[in-house]
N, C-alpha and C positions, 0 to 999 in steps of 0.2 A: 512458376505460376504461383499468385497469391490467393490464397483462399479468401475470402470474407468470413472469417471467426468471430462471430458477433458476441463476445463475454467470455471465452477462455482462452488459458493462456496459448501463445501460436511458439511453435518452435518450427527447427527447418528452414524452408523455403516461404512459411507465413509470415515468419520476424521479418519486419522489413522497416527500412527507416533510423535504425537506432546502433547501429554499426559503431559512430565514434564515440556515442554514448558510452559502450560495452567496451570499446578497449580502454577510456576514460578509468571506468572503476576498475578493472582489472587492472589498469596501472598505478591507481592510487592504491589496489592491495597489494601489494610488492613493500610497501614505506609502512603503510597504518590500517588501518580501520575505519570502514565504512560504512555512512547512515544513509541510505534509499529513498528519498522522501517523496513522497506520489502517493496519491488519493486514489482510492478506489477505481477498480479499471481503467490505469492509464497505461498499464503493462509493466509494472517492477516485477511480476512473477517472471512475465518474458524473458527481462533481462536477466532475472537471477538463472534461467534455463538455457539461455544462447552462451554463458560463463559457465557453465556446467557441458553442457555441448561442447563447446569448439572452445577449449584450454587454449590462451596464449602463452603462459608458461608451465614451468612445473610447479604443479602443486595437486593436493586433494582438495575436495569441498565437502562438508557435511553438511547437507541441506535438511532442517529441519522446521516444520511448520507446529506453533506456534501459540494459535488463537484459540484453542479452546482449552489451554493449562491454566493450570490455577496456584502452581506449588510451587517451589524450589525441587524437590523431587523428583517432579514429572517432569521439568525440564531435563535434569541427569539422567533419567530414564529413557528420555526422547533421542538424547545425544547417541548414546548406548547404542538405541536399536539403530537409528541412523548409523553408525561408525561398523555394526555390525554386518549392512547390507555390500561394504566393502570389504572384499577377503582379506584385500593385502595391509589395509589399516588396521584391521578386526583383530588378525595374529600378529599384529607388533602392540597393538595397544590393548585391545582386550582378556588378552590371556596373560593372569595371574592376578587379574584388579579382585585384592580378597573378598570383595560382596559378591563374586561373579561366580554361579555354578562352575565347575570344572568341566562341565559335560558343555561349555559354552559353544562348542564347535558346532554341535548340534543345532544351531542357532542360523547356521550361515546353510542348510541348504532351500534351496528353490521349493520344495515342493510342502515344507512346514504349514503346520495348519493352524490356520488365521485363530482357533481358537486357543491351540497350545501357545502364541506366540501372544495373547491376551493374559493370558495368565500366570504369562513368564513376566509382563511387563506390570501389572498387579503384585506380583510377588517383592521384585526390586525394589519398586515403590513403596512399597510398605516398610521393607527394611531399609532405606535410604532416608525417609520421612525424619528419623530423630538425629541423623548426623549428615544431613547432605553436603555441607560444608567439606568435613573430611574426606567424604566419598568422590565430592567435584575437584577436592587436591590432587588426590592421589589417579583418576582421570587422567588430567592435565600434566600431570609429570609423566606420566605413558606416552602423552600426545608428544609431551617435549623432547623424551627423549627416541621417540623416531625420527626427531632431525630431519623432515620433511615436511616441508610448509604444508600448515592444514587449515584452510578459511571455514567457519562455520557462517553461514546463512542461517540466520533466523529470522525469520518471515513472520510477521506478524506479533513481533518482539513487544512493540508498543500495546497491541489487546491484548497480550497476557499480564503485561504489571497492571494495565486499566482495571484489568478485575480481580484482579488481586488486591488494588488501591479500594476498591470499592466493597471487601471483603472485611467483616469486622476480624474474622481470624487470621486473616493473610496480611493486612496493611502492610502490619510491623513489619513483615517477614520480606516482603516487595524491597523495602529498603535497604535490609543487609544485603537482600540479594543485588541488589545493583551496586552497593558497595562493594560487596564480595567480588562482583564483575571485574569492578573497577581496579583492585589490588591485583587482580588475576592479572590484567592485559598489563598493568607497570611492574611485575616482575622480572627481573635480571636473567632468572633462568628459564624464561619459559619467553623464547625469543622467535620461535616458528610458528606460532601462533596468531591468525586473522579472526577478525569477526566485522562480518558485516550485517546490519539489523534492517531491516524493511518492515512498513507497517503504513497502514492505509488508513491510520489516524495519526494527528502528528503526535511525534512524543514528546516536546516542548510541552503541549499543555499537558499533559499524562503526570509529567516529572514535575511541573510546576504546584500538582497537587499535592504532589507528594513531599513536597521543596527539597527534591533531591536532584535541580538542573544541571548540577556540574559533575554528577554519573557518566556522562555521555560526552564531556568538554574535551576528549581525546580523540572525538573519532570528527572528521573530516565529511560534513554534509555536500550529498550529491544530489539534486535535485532533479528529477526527470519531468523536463518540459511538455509541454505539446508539440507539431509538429514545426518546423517551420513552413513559411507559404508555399515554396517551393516543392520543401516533400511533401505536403500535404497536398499539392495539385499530382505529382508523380504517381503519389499512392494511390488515389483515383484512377489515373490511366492506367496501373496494373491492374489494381480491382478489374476493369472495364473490359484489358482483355484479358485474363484472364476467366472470365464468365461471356466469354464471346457478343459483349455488349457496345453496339454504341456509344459514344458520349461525347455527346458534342463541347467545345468551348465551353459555350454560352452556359451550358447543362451545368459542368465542370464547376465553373463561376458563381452560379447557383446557389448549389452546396457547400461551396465554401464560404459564401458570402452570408447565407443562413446557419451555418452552425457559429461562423464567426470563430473565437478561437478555434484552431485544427485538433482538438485533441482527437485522435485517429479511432477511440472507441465510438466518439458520437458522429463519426465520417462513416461508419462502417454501419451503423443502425439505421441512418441517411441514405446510403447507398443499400441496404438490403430492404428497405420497404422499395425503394425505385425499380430494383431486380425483382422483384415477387407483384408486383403492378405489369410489369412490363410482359414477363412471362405470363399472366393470366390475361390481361386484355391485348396480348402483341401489338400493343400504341407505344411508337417511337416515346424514346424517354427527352422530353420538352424543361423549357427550362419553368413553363407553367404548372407541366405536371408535377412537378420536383417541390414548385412553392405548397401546392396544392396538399401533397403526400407530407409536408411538411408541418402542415396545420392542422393535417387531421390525423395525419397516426402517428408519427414523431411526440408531437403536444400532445397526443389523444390518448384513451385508454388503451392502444391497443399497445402504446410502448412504455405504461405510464411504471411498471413494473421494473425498467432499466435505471428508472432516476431516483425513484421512492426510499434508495439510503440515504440520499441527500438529506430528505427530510425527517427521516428515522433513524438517523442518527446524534441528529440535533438532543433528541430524546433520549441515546444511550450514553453521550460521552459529555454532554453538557450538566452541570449543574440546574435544577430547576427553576433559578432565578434566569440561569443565562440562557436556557431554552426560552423563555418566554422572551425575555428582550431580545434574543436574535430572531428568533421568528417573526417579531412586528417590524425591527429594522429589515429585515430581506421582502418581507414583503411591503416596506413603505419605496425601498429602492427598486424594486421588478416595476411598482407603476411611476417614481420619477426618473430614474433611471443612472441618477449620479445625486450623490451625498457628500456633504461637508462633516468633518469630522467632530464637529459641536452640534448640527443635526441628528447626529446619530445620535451623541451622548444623551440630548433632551428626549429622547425616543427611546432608551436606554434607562435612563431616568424615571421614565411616565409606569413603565413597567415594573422598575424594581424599586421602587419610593426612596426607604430611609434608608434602604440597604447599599444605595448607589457610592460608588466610589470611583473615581475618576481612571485611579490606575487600575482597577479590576479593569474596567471599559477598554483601556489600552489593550489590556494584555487581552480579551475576549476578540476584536479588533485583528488581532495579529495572531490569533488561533484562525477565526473564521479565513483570513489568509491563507494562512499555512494549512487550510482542509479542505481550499479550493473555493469558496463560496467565492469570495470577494478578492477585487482588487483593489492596490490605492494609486490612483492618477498624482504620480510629484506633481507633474506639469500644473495642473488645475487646482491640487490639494483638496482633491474628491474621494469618495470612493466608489465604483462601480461594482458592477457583476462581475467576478474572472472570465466568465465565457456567454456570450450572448444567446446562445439555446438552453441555459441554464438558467437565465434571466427570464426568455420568454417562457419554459417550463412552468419555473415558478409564478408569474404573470394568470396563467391558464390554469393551474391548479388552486393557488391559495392568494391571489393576488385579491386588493378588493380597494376599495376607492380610499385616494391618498388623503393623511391626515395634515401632510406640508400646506 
């Protein structure tokens, strides 16, 4: 049975859909290192848990998140505790790294209190702060020399250099550390070591700030789609029995035909105002009611909280010139619906006067891509919305009469 998990991550019997996805990356880590790349609730946490779950080979994983570090430090730090909640990694690698209490074992039982284990992880930090470098070597040849493959996941890889990058005291420090990354992984002797990074902003533009794009030219981008149409109708019918609901075709059709791309978070927000309608007024789920719930609580305030990083985030990871032209461009394309790429620039342009430059514009173009807003049609040599409930969102919230 499939639950409806409307915003966290589903593991078990909720992962559904993304099977060949999952043994995809698990077979690209066998060879190299890989980069996760999906925006915000499209389920990479998922995937990084159904690979942690259900190993198709041998290996370990150190799953460590990510988003609110700021340091080189606190990264070594994070490693640490993570590699610590593993007995069998903890006493081949842990024990004897000399910044490490002696009493480390003490570390690994279950019932440690959340407060001791804060300021064991303050203490590290503190004395890692002025040599992390050395402290992350000597790490790493522990790792290597347990000779069993050990992929680290870091999740949300990309918001940590983002504010770092955005830090007057960190910048510098952002860049050795991806350097430092980078020597790490092309070392000769440290050969059982994966890293795969996730991050729900893309890190193209991240590293483009920092002009540090070729940190990352080793590892092999894995992009996690929407659904296809197919699964995307399937998942539906488990949603449906699974919550012992009707659903007719037409209903079926509906939904999909209104969310337009399947990406399976905005299927499941779709199908949970339909089930919470249905339960309160027991009226069969129509393919009218479905439009209807579609206009009003989907578009409406009462979902408007699901979408609202789209738009707040244009504000954390944009530049202040590129906030303001991508926000006139998405909302000149939610009212015409498709854009020519010299359209854009002039709208592009109106916003940012004498600052404008053609290839910023590209490169802004090909972020708003790669973070999901937009797509670009070859066929036509347009650009659209990537997903059409994304479009009307935007439309219904901040849409207002075309300047075209």
């Amino acid at each position: 049975m499939v639950e409806n998990r409307v915003g966290p991550p589903v593991r078990g019997e909720d992962f559904y859909g993304r099977e060949a996805f999952v043994k995809l990356v698990s077979d690209k880590l066998k060879v190299g290192h890989v980069l996760l790349a999906a925006p915000r609730r499209f389920g990479k946490t998922s995937v990084m848990y159904r690979l942690m779950d259900v190993p198709q080979w041998d290996h370990h994983i150190v799953h460590a998140d990510l988003e609110h570090l700021t340091e080189p430090a606190e990264l070594i730090t994070r490693l640490i505790e993570q590699i610590a909640k593993d007995s069998n990694l903890a006493n081949k690698i842990l024990r004897g790294l000399s910044y490490l209490p002696k009493q480390i074992g003490s570390l690994f039982r279950e019932n440690i209190e959340e407060i001791e284990l804060f300021e064991w992880k303050v203490k590290i930090r503190e004395q890692l702060r002025p040599r992390w470098q050395e402290s992350g070597e000597e790490l790493f040849k522990r790792v290597a020399a347990a000779q069993n493959t050990v992929i680290f996941f870091l999740d949300e890889f990309p918001m940590m250099i983002d504010r770092m990058a955005r830090s007057a005291a960190h910048r510098e420090e952002a860049k050795t550390m991806l350097r430092w990354l980078r020597a790490l992984r092309q070392r000769p002797d440290i050969t059982n070591v994966r890293f795969l990074i996730a991050g729900s902003i893309g890190i193209d533009h991240v590293l483009n700030e920092l002009g540090e794009i070729t940190a990352i030219n080793d590892f092999e981008q894995l992009r996690l789609d929407p659904f296809p149409p197919k699964v995307a109708a399937a998942f539906l019918d488990a949603l449906a029995g699974s919550h012992n609901i009707s659903l007719s075709q037409p209903s079926k059709r509906k939904m999909l035909d209104l969310v337009g791309t399947p990406v399976p978070y905005f299927l499941q927000i779709l199908f949970s105002e339909a089930t919470k309608a249905h339960v309160q007024d027991g009226e069969p789920i129509t393919p009218e009611k479905i439009e209807r719930l579609y206009h009003d609580k989907v578009l409406g305030v009462d979902c408007k909280t699901y979408f609202d990083h789209y738009y707040g985030r244009l504000r954390d990871y944009y530049q202040p010139h590129e906030e303001k032209a991508t926000k006139r461009i998405l909302r000149e394309l939610a009212v015409v619906g498709s854009m020519t790429r010299d359209a854009g620039y002039q709208f592009y342009k109106a916003e940012v006067g004498r600052q404008a430059d053609l290839e910023e514009f590209n490169r802004l173009m090909t972020n708003l891509e790669n973070d999901f807003y937009i797509s670009f049609d070859a066929g036509a040599r347009q650009y659209v919305f990537a997903c059409k409930l994304l479009r009307d969102w935007w439309l219904r919230h901040y849409g207002m009469e075309s300047s075209v």
